[in-house]
N, C-alpha and C positions, 0 to 999 in steps of 0.2 A: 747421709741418706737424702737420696733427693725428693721432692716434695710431689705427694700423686696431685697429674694433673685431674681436673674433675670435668666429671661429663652429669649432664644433662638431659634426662628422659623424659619424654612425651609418652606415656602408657596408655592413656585412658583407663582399660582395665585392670586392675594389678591386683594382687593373688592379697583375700582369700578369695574373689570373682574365680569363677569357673571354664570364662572366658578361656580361648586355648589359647590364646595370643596375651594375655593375663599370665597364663603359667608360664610360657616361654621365656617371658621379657622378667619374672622374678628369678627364672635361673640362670639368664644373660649380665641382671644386674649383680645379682649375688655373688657369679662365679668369675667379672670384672671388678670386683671391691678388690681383689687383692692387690690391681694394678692402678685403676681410677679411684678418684672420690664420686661417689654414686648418688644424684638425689632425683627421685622419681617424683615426676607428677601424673596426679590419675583422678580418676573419682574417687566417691567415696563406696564403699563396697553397694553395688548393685546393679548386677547383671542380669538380674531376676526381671528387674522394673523395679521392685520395692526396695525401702529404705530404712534401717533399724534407726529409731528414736534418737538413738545418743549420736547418730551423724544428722540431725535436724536443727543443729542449735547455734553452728557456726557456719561463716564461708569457708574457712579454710581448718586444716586440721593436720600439727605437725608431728611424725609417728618415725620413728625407727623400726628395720624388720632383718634381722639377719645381719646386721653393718651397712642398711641401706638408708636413706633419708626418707621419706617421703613427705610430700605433701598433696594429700586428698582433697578437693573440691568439692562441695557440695552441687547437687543436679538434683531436678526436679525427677521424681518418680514418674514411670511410664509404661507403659501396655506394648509388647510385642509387634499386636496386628493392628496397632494402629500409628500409622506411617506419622500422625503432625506432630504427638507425642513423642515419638522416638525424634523428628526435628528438633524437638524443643529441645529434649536431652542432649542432643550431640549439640546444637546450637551454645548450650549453658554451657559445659564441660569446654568449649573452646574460647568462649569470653571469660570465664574463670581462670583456665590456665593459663591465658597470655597476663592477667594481673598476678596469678602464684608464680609465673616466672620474673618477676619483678623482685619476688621475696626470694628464690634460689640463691641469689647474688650472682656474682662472676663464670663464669663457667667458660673451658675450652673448648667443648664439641659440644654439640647437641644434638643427641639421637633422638629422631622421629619415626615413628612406624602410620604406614598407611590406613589406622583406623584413630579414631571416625573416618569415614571415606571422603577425600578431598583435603578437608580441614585438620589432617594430621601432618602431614604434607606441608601447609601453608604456616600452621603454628612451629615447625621446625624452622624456615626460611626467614618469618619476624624474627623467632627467636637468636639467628643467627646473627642477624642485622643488629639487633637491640645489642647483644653482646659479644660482638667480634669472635665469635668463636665459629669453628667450622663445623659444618652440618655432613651428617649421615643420615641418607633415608632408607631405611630398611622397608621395601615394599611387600607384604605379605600377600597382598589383594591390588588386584590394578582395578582402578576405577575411574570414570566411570563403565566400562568395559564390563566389569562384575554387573552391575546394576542395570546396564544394556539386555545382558544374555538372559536373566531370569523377568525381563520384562514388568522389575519390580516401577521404571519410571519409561517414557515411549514420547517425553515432552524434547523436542529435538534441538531449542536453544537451550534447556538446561543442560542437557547433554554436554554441547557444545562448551558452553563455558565450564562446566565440571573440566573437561577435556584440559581446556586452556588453562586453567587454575592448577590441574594437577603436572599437566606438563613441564608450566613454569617454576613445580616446585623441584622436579628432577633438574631443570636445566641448573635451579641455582643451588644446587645439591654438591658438596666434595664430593661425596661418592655414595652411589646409589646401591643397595642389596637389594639382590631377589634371591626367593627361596627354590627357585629350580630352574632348569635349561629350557623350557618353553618361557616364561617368564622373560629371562634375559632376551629370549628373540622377541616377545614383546614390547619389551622397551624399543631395543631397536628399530621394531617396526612404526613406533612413534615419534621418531626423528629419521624414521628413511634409511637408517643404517648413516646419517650425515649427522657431523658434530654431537654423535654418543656420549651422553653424560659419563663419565668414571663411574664402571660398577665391578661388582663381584659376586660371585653367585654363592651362598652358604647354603647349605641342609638346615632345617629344623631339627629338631631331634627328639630324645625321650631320655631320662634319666635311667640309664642301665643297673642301676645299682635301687630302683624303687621299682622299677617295672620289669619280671621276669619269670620265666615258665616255672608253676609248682604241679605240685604233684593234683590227681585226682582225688588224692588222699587228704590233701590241706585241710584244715580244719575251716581254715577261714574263707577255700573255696564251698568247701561244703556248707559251712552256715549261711554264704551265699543265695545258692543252690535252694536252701531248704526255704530260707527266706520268702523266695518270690517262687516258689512250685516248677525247680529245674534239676529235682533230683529226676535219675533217673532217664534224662532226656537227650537226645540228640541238637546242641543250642547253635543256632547262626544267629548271630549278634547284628544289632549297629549301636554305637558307641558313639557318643557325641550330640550336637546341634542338628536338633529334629529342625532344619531351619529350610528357607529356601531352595539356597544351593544345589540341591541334592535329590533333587525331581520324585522323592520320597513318596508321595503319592500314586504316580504311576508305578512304581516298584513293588509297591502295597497290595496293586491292585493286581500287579502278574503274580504273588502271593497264591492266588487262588485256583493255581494248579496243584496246591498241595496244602489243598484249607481241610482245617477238620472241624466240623458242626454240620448244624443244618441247614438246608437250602431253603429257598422262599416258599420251593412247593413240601416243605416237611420232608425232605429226604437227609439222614443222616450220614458225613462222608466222614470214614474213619481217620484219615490223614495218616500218611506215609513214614513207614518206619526204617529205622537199617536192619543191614542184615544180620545186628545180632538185637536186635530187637525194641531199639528204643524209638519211642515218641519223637517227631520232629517239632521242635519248639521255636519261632521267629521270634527277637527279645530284644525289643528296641530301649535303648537306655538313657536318658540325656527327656533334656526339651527344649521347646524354638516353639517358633510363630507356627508351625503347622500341626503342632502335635497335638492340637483339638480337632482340625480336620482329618488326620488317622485314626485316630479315638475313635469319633464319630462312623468312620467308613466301616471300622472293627464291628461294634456294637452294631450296626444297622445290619451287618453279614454276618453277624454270628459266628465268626471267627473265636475257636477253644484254643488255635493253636499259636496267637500274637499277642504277647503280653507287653506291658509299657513297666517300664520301672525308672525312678526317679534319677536324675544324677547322682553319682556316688562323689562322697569326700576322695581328697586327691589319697588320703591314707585306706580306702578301699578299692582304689581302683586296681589293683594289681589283682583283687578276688573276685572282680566283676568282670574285668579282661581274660582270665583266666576261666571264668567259668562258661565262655563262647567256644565252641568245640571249632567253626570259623564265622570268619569276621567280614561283613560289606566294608566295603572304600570306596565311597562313591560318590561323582559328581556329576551337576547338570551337564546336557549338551550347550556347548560354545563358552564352559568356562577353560577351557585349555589356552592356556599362556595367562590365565586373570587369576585363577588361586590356585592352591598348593594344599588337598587334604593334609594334615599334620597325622590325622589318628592314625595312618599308617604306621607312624612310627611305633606306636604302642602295641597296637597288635603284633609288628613284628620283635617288639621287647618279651612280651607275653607268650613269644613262641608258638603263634596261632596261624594258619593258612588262610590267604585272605580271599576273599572274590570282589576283583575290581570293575566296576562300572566307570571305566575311567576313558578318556579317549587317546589317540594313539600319538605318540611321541608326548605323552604328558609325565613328567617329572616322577610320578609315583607310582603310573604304569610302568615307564622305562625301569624303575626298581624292580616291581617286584617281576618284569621279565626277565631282567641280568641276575636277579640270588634264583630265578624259581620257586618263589612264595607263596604263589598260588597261581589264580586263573582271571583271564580278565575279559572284557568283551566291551562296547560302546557302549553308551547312553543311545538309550532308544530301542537296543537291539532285545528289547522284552522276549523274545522265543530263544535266543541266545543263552540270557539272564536264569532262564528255565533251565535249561540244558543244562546250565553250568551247577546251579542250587540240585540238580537231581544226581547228576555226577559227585559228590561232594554225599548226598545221601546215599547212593551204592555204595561206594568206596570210604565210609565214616571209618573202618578200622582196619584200613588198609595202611602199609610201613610209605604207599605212596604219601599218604597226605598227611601223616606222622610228621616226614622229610622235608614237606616244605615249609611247615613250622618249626623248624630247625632250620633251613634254610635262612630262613629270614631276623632268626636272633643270631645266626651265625656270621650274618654278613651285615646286621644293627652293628654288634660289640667292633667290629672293624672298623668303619667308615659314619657311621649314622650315629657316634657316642656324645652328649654332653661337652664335654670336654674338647672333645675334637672339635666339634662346632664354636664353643665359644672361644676357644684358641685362637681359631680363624678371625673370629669378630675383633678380638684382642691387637692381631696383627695388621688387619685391617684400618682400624682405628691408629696405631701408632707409626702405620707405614703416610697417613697424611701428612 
């Protein structure tokens, strides 16, 4: 029996974080241990900003999970909305891991993903160098391109050298992954379509076998339900990182064609029901850097019919996915070709009709237009975004929008499976 060869991962965030790109890279590492020797570097659990006591006392911390190795990092704790903070962090997490790869030992490849942005990139390239092994860059997020479009940085040589740093870490890349077909033509457009680094394009995914349509009847959709006050209700979800990305704020504010409370002059507006009669419920779930600015917008309008509820454990997520009758996918304008929503995957694990706020030829639009999983329209097009959230409200128990929640677990279990995807990554890897 011949000896596995062992790969090398740059995670930053690694599961139990919540991070989506945390969960992907524990079921990428997991489900290659049968073929590589797997040893993960990341931090130490905190996606939140905070840090539990018993990761405060060392630099480094050596853990097994599943058949995987890890070694954790310690990082200085940090606050969402404030940008020097979050430097410091990603800053630490990157001079940490280039001395825990020292303690890795030997290694054949070294997978790096494009977070932290820039310097995930760049610790795959040393890492290479330091140990003659070839590199995989798995880009999830292009940046600085991401960081450009939500106007989170406007300083135009940092840019610039973001640019040059992340570029040179595809050129000296084996081979580069991206997670969708706009993506791949990004790349491209960053070397001219001239001297293309090797790449191949993989799906994300969602574990088909934890995430899948239950009944109304579930006990544990119902405890759900009873939990955060969604018996009873007609629910459109969002799921996920209440974070920048995803222009969350304006979306909140077209909300208000279908707000139930009362107005600033004391008029009470009942909020729109289906036609068999339930309450329309907005039920955003997850947090990020903005979900104090929504809060706030909530409370100030007096909004009865948008609720917040905390992120759910990865073992409740199938009864919080489930209990969205449909589901936003939505990203900023000008992130097309720079990320890749993931949650779509899970809503259409969860057998849920989705409405995409997505722009056109983008990876997750182009999905759910080819299964028919739901309905999608721009970023920006708020009169649109209406139209579509009130169509979805006529039609709540009609066999149309039943279908395309089928639709979309129909054509997940085909193409969009676990497996399927890490097979790819497997052959990938061994075809270098």
């Amino acid at each position: 029996m011949s000896k596995k060869k062992k790969v090398l991962i740059f995670a930053h965030y690694y599961a139990p974080d919540v991070a989506s790109t945390g969960q992907i890279l524990k079921d990428q590492a997991e489900g290659m241990s049968g073929q590589f020797d797997i040893t993960v570097i990341c931090v130490v659990p905190s996606y939140s900003g905070t840090i539990e006591s018993r990761y405060k006392t060392k630099k480094f911390y050596f853990e097994e999970l599943n058949g995987v190795k890890l070694i954790r990092v310690r990082v200085p704790e940090f606050i969402k909305t404030d940008k020097i903070s979050r430097i410091k962090n990603i800053v630490s997490y990157f001079m940490n891991a280039l001395k825990a790869s020292y303690k890795a030992g030997e290694q054949d490849y070294v997978f790096a993903i494009s977070q932290p942005p820039i310097l995930g990139g760049l610790l795959g390239v040393i890492s290479k160098w330091q140990k003659h092994a070839k590199m995989i860059y798995c880009i999830q997020d292009f940046n600085p391109e991401q960081i450009k479009a939500v106007q989170y940085c406007s300083n135009r040589s940092i840019l610039k050298a973001m640019m040059c740093i992340d570029k040179f870490s595809c050129r000296y890349s084996d081979l580069v992954i991206t997670v969708g077909r706009d993506l791949v033509d990004t790349l491209k457009g960053r070397f001219c379509d001239h001297d293309v680094p090797k790449y191949v394009m993989i799906n994300n995914w969602i574990d088909e076998k934890e995430i899948y349509p239950l009944s109304k009847d579930d006990e544990g959709v119902i405890a759900f339900k009873k939990r955060y006050g969604l018996e009873n209700k007609f629910v459109i979800m969002y799921s996920g990182n209440i974070g920048l990305y995803y222009d969350l704020e304006n979306l909140i504010h077209s909300m208000r064609a279908f707000r139930k409370g009362y107005t600033s002059k004391g008029v009470y507006e009942p909020g729109p029901k289906t036609s068999d009669g339930r309450e329309v419920v907005f039920a955003f779930v997850g947090a990020g850097s903005v979900l104090d600015k929504l809060t706030l917008y909530v409370k100030k309008h007096c909004f009865e019919n948008i609720i917040f509820i905390p992120y759910q454990e990865k073992k409740d997520l199938i009864y919080s996915l489930n209990a969205g009758d449909v589901h936003w996918c939505v990203n900023a304008k000008g992130i097309k070709g720079v990320s890749c929503p993931s949650k779509a995957y899970g809503i259409m694990g969860a057998g849920r009709p989705i409405i995409g706020v997505l722009e056109k030829n983008t990876e997750i639009r182009l999905i759910i237009e080819e299964c028919r999983c739901g309905k999608c329209c721009s970023p920006g097009e708020y009169d649109e975004i209406i139209n579509i959230v009130r169509w979805y409200i006529e039609n709540a128990d009609t066999e149309e929008v039943a279908r395309m929640g089928k639709n979309g677990r129909e054509y997940l279990e085909k193409d969009l499976t676990k497996s399927v995807s890490i097979e790819k990554y497997i052959e990938a890897i061994n075809g270098l």
